[in-house]
N, C-alpha and C positions, 0 to 999 in steps of 0.2 A: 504493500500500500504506500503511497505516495502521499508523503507530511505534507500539509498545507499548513498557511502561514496560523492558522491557530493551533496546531498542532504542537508547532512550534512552543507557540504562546504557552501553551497549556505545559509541554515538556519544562521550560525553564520555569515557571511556576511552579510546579512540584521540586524542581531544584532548587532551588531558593529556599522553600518554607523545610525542607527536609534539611539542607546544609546550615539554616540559621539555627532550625531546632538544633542543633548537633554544638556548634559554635557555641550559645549561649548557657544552656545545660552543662559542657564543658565546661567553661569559666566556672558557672555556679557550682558543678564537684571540685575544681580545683580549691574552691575556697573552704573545704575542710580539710584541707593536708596544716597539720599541727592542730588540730581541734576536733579530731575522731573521738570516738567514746574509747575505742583502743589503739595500739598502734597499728593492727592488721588493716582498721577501715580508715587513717590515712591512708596507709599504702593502697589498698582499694579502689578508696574513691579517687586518689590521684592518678593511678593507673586507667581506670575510667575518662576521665576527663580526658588524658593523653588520648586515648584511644577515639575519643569524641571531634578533638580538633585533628587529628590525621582524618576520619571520615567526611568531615568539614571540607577540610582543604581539596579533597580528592573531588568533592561533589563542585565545588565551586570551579576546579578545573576543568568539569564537565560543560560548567557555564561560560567559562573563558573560550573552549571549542565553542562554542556556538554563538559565540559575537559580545558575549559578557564583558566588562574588565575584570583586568589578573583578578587570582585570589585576594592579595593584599588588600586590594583597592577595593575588591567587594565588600572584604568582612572589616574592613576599619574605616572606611570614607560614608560611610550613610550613615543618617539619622533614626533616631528610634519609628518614624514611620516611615521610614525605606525598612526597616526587618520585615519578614512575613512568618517569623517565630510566634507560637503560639502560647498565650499567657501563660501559661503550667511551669514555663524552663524561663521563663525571668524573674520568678516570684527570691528573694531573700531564704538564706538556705534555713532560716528558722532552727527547731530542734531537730534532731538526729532522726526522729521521727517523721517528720516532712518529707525531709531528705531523701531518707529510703521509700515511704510513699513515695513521692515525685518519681522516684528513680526504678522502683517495682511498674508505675502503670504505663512511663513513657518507655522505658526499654522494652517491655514488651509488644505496644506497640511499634517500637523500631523494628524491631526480631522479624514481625511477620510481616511489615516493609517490604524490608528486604528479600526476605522469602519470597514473597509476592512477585519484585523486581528482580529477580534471576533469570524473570521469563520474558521479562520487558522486549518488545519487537527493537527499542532502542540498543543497540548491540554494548554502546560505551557504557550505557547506567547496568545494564546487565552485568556488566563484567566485574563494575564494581562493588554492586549488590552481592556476587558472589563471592568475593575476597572477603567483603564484611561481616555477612552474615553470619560467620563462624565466631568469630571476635563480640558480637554482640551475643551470643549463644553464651557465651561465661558474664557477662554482664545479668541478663537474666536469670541464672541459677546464684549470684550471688544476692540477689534482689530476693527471690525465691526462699534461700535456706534464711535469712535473717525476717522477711514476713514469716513466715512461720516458726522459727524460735521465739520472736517477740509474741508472736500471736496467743502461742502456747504456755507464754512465759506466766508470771504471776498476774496478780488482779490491775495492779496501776500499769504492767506493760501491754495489756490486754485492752484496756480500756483507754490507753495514749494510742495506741496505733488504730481501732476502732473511730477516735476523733479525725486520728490523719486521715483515715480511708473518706470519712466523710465531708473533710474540707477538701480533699484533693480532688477526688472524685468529678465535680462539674467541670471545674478547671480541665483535668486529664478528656474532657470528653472534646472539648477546645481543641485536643489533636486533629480531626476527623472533618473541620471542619471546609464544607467542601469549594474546589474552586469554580470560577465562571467557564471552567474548559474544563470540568468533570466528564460531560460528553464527550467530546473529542479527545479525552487520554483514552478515557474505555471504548468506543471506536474503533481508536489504532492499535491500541492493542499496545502501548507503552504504559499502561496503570489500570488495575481492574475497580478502581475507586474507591474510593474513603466510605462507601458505607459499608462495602464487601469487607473493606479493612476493619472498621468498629466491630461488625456483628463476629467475625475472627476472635479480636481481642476482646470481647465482652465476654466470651465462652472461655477462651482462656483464662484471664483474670479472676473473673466468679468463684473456678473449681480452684486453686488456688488458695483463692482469701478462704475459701469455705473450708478447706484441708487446715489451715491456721487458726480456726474457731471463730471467724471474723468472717462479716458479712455484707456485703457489698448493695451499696446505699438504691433503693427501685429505680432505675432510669426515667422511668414517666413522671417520679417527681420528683426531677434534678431539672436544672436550668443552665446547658451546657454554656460555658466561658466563652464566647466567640467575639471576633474581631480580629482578634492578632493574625490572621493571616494577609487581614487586609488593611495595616500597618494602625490597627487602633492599640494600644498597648496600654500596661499598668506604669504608673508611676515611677515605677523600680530600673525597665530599661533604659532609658537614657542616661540614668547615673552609674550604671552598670558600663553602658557603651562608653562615656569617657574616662572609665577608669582601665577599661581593657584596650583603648587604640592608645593610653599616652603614650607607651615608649614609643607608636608607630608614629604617631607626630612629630615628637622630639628626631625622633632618626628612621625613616622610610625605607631605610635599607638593611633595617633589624632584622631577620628573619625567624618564624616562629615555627 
C-alpha cells in the first residue's frame, strides 16, 4: 500500500507521543537514583530510565528519517505544548508508591506497543519495536514482582498502593488517547490502534492487580486524563523541560 500524505501525518504522530512518552518518564525515573526505598530500586529505576532515553533517541531518529529535526533538536528545542506526552509521565515522582504505579500501568502498556509494532507495515519502527520489546519485557516483570509484594504486603502497604492504583488509574488511561489519523494508521496497516491497544492492556493489568489482592478502579467511572497528546499539559512539564534541556542550552554539543 502506498502512504499518503496523512499516512505520513498519522506515522510521525505516533512517533512523537511514543518517543516523548519514553523521554519524559525517563527523566522522571532518573530522579530516584539516590532516593530509592533501597539501593537495588536506585539501580532499577536508573537503569530504566537509561533504557527509556536510548528508546527515545532511536524513535526520534525515526523522525529525523522522515523530514523531522535531529534528535537533539527534537527533544530539547520545544515547548511544553510542542510535547505530545501524555499527563501520566510528567506528573512529580511523589512517593515510591506513585512511582511504581506510574511505572506498573505505563510499561505495560509500552510492552504490548511494541509487541503490536513488530508487525508495523513501517519496516524502520518494526525493527525497532523488535530490538525493544525485549528490554521493556524486564521493565514489566520488575513493575510486576514489587505490585504484588507490596500488594501482599501488610495493611498500610496494601492500602498505599490501592490509593496509587486509584489516583493513577485515569491519568494511565491518558495513554490511549487517540489521534486525528487513528484511521489511517489502522488502514495501513503501521498501528492496529489505541483502542485494540487499551482493551490489551486493561486485560492485562486487571489479572495482575487482582493476583496482588488489589483491584483495579470500574472504567465506566473513571474520567480518563486527556489532552496531553494534543500538547495540553499539567503544570509540572514545562518546569521539568527547562531543567532537563539546561546543559543542552549552555553547550548544544553535549551529547546524551
Amino acid at each position: 500500500m502506498e502512504f499518503t500524505e496523512k499516512h505520513v501525518e498519522g506515522l510521525k504522530d505516533l512517533l512523537y507521543k511514543m518517543a516523548d512518552d519514553l523521554l519524559i518518564i525517563g527523566h522522571r525515573n532518573s530522579e530516584w537514583t539516590g532516593l530509592g526505598p533501597v539501593l537495588e530500586e536506585d539501580i532499577a529505576f536508573s537503569s530504566m530510565a537509561q533504557d527509556k532515553l536510548g528508546q527515545a533517541n532511536a524513535l526520534y531518529g525515526l523522525l529525523h528519517e522522515l523530514g523531522e529535526s535531529d534528535p537533539d533538536t527534537i527533544a530539547f528545542m520545544r515547548n511544553d505544548k510542542q510535547f505530545h506526552c501524555c499527563q501520566l509521565v510528567e506528573m512529580p515522582i511523589g512517593g515510591y508508591d506513585f512511582s511504581l504505579t506510574r511505572h506498573f500501568f505505563y510499561d505495560h502498556a509500552d510492552a504490548i506497543r511494541f509487541e503490536m509494532l513488530k508487525d508495523s507495515v513501517f519496516e524502520p519502527l518494526a525493527m525497532v519495536a523488535n530490538k525493544f520489546r525485549g528490554e521493556v519485557k524486564y521493565h514489566t516483570m520488575h513493575a510486576d514482582t514489587w505490585m504484588r509484594h507490596l500488594g501482599k504486603g501488610d495493611e498500610t502497604s496494601k492500602a498505599r498502593m490501592q490509593n496509587a492504583i486509584n489516583e493513577t488509574f485515569p491519568m494511565a488511561l491518558g495513554i490511549f488517547e487517540e489521534s486525528i489519523y487513528e484511521q489511517e494508521l489502522m488502514e495501513s496497516g503501521i498501528f492496529a490502534g489505541e483502542k485494540t491497544l487499551k482493551e490489551m492492556w486493561l486485560t492485562k493489568v486487571e489479572q495482575i492487580i487482582e493476583s496482588a489482592g488489589l483491584t483495579l478502579p470500574d472504567i465506566n467511572s473513571v474520567t480518563p486524563v486527556y489532552g496531553g497528546r494534543k500538547g495540553q499539559h499539567s503544570q509540572y512539564l514545562q518546569p521539568l523541560l527547562e531543567e532537563m534541556t539546561e546543559v543542552f542550552r549552555i553547550d548544544p554539543g553535549a551529547e546524551w
